[in-house]
One Martini backbone bead per residue (centre of mass of N, CA, C, O) as a GRO file, in nm:
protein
  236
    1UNK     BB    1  -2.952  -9.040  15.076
    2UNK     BB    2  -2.664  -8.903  14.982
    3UNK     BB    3  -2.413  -8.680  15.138
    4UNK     BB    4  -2.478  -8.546  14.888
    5UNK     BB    5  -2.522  -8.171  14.730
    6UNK     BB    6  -2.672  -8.095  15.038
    7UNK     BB    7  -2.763  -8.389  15.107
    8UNK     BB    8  -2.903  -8.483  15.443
    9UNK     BB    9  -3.085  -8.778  15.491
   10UNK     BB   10  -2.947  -8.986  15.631
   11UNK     BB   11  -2.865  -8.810  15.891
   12UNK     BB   12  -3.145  -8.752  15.986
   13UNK     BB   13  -3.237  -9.012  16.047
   14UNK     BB   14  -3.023  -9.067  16.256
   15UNK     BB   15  -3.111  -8.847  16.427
   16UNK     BB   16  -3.363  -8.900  16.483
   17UNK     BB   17  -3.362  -9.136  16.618
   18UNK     BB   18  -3.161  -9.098  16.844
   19UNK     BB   19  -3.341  -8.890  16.978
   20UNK     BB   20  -3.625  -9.070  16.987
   21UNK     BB   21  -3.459  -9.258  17.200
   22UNK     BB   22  -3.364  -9.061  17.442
   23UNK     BB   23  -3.666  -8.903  17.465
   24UNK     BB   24  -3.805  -9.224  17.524
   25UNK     BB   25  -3.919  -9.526  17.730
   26UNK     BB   26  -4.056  -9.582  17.499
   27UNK     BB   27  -4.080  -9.822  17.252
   28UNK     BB   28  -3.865  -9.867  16.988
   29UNK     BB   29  -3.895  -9.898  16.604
   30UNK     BB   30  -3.653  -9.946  16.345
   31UNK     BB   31  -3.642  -9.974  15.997
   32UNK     BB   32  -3.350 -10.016  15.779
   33UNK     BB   33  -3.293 -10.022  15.434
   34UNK     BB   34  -3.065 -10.110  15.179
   35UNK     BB   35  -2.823 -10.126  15.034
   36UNK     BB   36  -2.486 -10.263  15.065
   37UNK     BB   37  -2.378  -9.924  15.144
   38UNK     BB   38  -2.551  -9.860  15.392
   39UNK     BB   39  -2.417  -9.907  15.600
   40UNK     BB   40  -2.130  -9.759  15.547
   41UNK     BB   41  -2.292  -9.500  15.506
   42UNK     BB   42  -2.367  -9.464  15.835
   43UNK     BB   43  -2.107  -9.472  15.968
   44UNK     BB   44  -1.981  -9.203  15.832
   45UNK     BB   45  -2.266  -9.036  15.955
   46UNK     BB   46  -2.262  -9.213  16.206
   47UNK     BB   47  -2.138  -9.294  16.509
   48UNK     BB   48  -2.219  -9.579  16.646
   49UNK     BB   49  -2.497  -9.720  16.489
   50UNK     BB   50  -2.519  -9.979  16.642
   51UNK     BB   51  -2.688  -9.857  16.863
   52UNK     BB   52  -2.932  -9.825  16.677
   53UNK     BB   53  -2.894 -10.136  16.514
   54UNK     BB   54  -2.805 -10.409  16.691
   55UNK     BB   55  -2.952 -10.537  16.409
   56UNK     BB   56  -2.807 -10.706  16.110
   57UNK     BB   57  -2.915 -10.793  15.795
   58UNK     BB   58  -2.892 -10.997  15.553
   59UNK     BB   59  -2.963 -11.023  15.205
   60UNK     BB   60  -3.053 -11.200  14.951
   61UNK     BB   61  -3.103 -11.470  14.763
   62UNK     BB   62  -3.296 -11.716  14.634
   63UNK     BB   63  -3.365 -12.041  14.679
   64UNK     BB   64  -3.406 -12.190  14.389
   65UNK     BB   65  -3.720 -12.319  14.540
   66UNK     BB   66  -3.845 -12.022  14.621
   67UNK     BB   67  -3.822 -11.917  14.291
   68UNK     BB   68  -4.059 -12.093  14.220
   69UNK     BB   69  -4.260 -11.994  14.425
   70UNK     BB   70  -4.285 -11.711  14.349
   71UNK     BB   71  -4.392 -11.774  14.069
   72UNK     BB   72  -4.598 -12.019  14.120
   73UNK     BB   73  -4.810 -11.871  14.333
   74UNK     BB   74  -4.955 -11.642  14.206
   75UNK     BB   75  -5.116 -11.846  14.003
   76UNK     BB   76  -5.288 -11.980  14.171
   77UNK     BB   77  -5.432 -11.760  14.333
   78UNK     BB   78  -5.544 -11.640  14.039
   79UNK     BB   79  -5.625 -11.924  13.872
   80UNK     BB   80  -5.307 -12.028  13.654
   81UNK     BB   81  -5.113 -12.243  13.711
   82UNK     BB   82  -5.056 -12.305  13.360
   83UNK     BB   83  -4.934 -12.000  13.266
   84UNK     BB   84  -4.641 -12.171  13.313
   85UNK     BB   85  -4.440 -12.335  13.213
   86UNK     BB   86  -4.179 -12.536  13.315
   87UNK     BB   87  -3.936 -12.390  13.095
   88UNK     BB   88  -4.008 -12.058  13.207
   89UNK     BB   89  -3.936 -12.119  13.513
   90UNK     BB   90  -3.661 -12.178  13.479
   91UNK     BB   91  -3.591 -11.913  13.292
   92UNK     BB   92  -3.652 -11.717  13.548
   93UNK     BB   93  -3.459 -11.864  13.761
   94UNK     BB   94  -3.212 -11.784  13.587
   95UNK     BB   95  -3.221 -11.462  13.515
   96UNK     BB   96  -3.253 -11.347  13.794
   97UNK     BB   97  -3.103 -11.550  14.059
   98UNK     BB   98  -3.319 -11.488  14.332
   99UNK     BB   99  -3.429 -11.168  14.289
  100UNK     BB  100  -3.709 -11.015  14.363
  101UNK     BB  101  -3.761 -10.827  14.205
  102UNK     BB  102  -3.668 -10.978  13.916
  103UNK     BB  103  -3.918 -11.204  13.976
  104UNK     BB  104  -4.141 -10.958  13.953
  105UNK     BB  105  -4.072 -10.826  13.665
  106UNK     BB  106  -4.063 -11.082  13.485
  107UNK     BB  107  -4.270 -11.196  13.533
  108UNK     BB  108  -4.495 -10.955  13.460
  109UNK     BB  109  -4.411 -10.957  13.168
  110UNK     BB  110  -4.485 -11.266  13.091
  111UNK     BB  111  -4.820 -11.196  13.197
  112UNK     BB  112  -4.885 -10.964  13.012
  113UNK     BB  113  -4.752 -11.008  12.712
  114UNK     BB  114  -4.974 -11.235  12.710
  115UNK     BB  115  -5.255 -11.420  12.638
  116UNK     BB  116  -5.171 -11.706  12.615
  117UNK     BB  117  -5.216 -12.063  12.696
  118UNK     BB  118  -4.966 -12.116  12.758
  119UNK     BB  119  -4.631 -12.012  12.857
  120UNK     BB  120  -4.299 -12.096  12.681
  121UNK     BB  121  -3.984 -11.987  12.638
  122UNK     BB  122  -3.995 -11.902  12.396
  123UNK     BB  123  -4.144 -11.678  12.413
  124UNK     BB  124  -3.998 -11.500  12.609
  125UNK     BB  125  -3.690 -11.553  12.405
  126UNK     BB  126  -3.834 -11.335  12.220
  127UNK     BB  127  -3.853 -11.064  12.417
  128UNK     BB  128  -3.578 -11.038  12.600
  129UNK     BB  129  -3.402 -10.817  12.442
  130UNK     BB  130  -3.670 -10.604  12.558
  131UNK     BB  131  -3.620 -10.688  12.840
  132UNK     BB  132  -3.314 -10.548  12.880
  133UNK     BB  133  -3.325 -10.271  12.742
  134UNK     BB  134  -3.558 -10.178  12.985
  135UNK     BB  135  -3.392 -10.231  13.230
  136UNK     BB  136  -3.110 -10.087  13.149
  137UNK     BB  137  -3.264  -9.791  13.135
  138UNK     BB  138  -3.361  -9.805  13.379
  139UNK     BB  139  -3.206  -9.928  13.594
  140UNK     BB  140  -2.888  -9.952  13.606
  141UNK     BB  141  -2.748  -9.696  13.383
  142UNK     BB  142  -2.772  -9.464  13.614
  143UNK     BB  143  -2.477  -9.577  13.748
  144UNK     BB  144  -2.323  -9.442  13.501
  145UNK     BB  145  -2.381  -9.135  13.458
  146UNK     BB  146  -2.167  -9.034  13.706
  147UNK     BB  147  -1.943  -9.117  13.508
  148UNK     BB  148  -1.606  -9.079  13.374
  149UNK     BB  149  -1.482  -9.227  13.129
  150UNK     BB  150  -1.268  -9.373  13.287
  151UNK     BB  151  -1.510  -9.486  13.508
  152UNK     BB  152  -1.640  -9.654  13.328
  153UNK     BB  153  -1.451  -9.836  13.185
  154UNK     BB  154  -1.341  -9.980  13.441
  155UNK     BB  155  -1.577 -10.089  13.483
  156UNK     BB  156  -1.614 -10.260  13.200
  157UNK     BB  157  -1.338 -10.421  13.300
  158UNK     BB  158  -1.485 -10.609  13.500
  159UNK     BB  159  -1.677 -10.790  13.297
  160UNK     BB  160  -1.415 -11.016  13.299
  161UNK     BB  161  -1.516 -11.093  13.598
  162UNK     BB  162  -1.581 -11.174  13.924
  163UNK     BB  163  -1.827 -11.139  14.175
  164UNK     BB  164  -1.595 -11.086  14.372
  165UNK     BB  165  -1.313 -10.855  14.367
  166UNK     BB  166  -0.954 -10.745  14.312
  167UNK     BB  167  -0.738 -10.523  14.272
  168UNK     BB  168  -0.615 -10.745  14.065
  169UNK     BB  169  -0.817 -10.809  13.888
  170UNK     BB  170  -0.877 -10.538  13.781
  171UNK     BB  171  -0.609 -10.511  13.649
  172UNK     BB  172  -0.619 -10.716  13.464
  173UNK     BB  173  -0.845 -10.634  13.297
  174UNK     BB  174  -0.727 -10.382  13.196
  175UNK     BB  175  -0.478 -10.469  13.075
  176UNK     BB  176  -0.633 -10.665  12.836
  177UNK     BB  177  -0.638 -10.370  12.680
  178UNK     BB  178  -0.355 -10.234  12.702
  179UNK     BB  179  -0.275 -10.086  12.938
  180UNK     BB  180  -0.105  -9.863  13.159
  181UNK     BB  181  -0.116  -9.969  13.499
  182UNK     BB  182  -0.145  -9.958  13.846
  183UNK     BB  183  -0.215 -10.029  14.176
  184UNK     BB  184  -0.271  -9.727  14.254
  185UNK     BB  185  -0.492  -9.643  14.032
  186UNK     BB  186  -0.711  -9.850  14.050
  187UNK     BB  187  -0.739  -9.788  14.380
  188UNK     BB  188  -0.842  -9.477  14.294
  189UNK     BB  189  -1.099  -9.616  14.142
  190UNK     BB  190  -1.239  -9.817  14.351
  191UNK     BB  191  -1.303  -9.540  14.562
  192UNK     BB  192  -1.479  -9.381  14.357
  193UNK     BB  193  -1.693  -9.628  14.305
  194UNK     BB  194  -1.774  -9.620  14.584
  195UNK     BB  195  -1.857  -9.329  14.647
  196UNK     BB  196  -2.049  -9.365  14.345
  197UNK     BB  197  -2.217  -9.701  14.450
  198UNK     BB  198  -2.113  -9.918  14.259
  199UNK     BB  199  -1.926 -10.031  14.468
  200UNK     BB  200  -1.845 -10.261  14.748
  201UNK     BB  201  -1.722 -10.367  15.048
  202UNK     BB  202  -1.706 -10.681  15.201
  203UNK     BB  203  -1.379 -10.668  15.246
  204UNK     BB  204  -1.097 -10.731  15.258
  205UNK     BB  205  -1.017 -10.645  14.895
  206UNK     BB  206  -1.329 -10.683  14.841
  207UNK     BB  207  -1.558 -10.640  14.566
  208UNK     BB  208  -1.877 -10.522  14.466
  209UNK     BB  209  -2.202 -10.465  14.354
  210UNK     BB  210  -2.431 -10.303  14.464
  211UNK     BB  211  -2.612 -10.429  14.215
  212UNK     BB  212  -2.809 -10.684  14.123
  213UNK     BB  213  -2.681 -10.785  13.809
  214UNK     BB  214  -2.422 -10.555  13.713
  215UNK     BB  215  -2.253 -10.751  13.545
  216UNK     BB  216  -2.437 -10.835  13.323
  217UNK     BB  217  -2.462 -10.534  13.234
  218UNK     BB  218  -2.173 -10.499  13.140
  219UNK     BB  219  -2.162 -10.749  12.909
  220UNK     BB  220  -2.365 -10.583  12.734
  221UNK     BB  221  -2.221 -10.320  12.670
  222UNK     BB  222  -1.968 -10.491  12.564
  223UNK     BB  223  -2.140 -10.555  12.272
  224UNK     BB  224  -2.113 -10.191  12.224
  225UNK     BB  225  -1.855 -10.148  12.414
  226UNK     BB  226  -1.547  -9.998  12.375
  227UNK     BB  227  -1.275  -9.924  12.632
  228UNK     BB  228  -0.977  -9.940  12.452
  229UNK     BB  229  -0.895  -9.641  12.483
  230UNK     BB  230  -0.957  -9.495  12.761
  231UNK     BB  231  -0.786  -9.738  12.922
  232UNK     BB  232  -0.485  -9.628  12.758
  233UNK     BB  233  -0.548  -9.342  12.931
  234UNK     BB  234  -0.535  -9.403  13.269
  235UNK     BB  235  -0.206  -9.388  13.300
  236UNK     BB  236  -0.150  -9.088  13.169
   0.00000   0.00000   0.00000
């Protein structure tokens, strides 16, 4: 829904929020959900959106406990509560981070993929890297895909850092491949991915990755990509 390339998906339905809302004296109530770009881009696209919603929720991940309970509840249910192992269950909420989504796919893979019960952590940890590389090109990779060459490179060299990150660790990590370039350069690298979805201002001077566990997928790159050349050319 981002207002590029004649796509005005957010204005419009913030317009039309607004419009339903001044036109009529009965309770309306919107829902907006979306990644955390989504205030940021509302706000740029609708002034004073917060009179449309009054209420900002941040939603996060689930506390280690809850991330056990989505796993081993669904199985209950089903009345098969024994066919995940107990360190299968530690690994499904080790490898998720406590991530709804990510703890539906893995669980959903884990449970379709095998016939035999109980299924053990030996078991999924041998199909686990066909389970992040269809994982990284279904989900993850889009992200890069909008990227050129330079916005690519700098972006994996973010994976040397953890999120949240500043302008200055950015820079230092760009520096470690050998690049030489400015804090003026970064931040206009900074800004660009910030407009292309990439990463989000979390607050003044630092920035996190807009997808969840997008960090782990850049390190994953580098094991197969090295950006040691393109970044050489950044400053240049």
């Amino acid at each position: 829904m981002d207002d590029v390339d004649g796509n005005f998906g957010l204005s419009l339905i913030l317009e039309t929020i607004s419009r339903l809302q001044s036109s009529t004296t009965s309770p309306v109530h919107f829902v907006l959900a979306g990644l955390p770009t989504l205030l940021g881009k509302s706000i740029e696209v609708k002034p004073h959106v917060e009179r449309l919603f009054p209420q900002v929720v941040t939603l996060t991940a689930l506390e280690d406990k809850d991330t056990r309970k989505a796993i081993v509840e669904p199985l209950k249910q089903l009345k098969v509560p024994g066919r995940f192992t107990p360190d299968l269950v530690d690994l499904l909420a080790q490898e998720t981070a406590g991530y709804p989504y990510f703890v539906q796919y893995f669980s959903d893979i884990a449970f379709s993929t095998f016939e035999h019960s109980p299924i053990s952590r030996a078991d999924f940890e041998g199909i686990l890297p066909e389970v992040y590389a269809q994982l990284d090109e279904s989900f993850f990779a889009g992200r890069l895909y909008p990227l050129t060459l330079k916005e690519r490179a700098i972006t994996l060299a973010t994976a040397k850092i953890t999120a949240p990150f500043t302008p200055s660790q950015v820079l230092d990590a760009v520096k470690s491949f050998g690049a030489e370039v400015t804090m003026g350069t970064v931040q206009q690298y900074l800004l660009t991915l910030q407009n292309k979805n990439v990463i989000y201002k979390v607050r003044r001077g630092a920035y996190d990755y807009a997808l969840p566990l997008f960090g782990r997928f850049l390190v994953r790159c580098l094991e197969s990509e090295n950006p040691t050349a393109t970044l050489r050319e950044v400053g240049q």
